[in-house]
Structures are given as structure tokens and as C-alpha cells.
C-alpha positions, 0 to 999 in steps of 0.5 A, a space after each residue: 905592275 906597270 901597265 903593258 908588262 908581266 912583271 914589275 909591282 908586287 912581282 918585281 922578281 918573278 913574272 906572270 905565266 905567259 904560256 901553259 907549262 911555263 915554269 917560275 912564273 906566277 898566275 895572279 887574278 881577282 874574280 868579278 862579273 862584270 867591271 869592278 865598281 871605283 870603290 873595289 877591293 880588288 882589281 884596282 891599282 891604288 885601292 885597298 889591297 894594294 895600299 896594303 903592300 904600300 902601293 898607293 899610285 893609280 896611275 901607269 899600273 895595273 893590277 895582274 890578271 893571268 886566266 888560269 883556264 886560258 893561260 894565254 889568253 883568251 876566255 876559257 872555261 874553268 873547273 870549279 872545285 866548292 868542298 861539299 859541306 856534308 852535302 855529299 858522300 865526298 869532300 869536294 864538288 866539281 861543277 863542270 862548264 858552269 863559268 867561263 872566264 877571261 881577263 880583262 881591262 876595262 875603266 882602270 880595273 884589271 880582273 878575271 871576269 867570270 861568267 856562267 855559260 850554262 842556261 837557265 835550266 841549269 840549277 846547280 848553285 852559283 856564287 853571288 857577290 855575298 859581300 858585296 859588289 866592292 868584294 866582287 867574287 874574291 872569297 871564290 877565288 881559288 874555289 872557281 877556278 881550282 882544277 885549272 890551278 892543279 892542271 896548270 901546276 902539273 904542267 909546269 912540273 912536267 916542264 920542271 921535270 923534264 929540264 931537270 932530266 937534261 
């Protein structure tokens, strides 16, 4: 999209969530620690995923990035939600105020920096760039952040609902 707006790019119709509760709009990101190296997948306008839509110009763009812990802003913690793996009695594991997030722009890279804000006393497992630092955290994507996800989607259905009733 074109850098400085909310809409425009791979979301010509719709625009990127601005405020908690907005409806009709989109949460976009790619998760990273740290700044995307030139060679990323993701975060990049230009690189990979985006020639895949046939987006090939660097300049002027920027790849979306819309926290969905902080909506409008800002860094906030997420609410990750991993699948246990049998590993527990239920199918899914929360790891609560384990990541903080907050998006940022930094060397022509947008991205959803991701970072652990427990100590070193915290051993509960946390992801790795397993495939590598060009893939950044992209396999977690959804899995670091997914009970922001679920609230930020039941907000905007209370917002829907309640316009819908007037």
C-alpha cells in the first residue's frame, strides 16, 4: 500500500482496523524480533510474497502492519494460543504476558516486532525463526497473537450487531 496510508495495494477495497471495534476493515502483519533482514519474505514491499500478487515496486510502499493487541497503536501484550500437541489433557495451550508486540517501520521493512517480556526465570517454550531469519516468525503468525484475533473479531461483531439493530 502506499506508505502513510490505510489503504490502497493488496487492500484497494478495504481498509486496515484503525480503532478497536471498527468493522469492515482489516488486521494485516508479519511477525519479526527484530527488523526484517533486505532478503525477507515478509515485511518488504517488493520482495517475495509480494511479487506474488504482482507487486514488484519498492518504492513509495509499505507492507501493512496493524498490532492486534493494540489496535491503535501502540505495544501491547498478545495472547498467544499454540495446539498442545497431546502434550496436554486440552487442545490448545495459552502462554499469557509471554510476547509483547508493536508495529514498526524501520530500514524499509514494516512488521509486527515481537518480543518476550517475561524474564529468564520464565521457561515456558517460545518460538525460534526455525526457518530461518528471511521467514522471521511467519509460521506463528496467527498462533502468537490468536486470542487478540478472537477479541478484536467479537468486538467488531458487537459494533456490527449493535448497527445493525438501529
Amino acid at each position: 500500500m502506499p506508505t502513510g496510508s490505510s489503504i490502497g495495494g493488496s487492500f484497494k477495497h478495504i481498509a486496515l482496523c484503525a480503532a478497536l471495534g471498527e468493522k469492515g476493515c482489516v488486521i494485516a502483519y508479519s511477525t519479526f524480533p527484530g527488523e526484517p533482514p533486505a532478503a525477507s519474505l515478509f515485511g518488504q514491499p517488493g520482495q517475495e510474497v509480494s511479487l506474488l500478487s504482482g507487486q514488484m515496486a519498492t518504492r513509495g510502499l509499505q507492507v501493512a502492519c496493524v498490532n492486534p493487541a493494540a489496535i491503535g497503536g501502540g505495544t501491547r501484550e498478545l495472547e498467544p494460543y499454540f495446539p498442545s500437541e497431546g502434550l496436554e489433557a486440552t487442545p490448545w495451550v495459552e502462554f499469557p504476558n509471554l510476547y509483547s508486540a508493536r508495529c514498526e517501520e524501520t530500514g524499509g521493512a514494516s512488521y509486527l516486532e515481537v518480543r518476550k517480556s517475561s524474564g529468564s526465570s520464565d521457561l515456558r517454550p517460545v518460538v525460534t525463526e526455525k526457518d530461518g531469519p528471511d521467514w522471521g516468525y511467519h509460521p506463528y503468525d496467527v498462533n502468537l497473537a490468536l486470542g487478540n484475533l478472537v477479541a478484536d473479531v467479537a468486538r467488531a461483531e458487537t459494533t456490527w450487531s449493535k448497527a445493525s439493530r438501529s
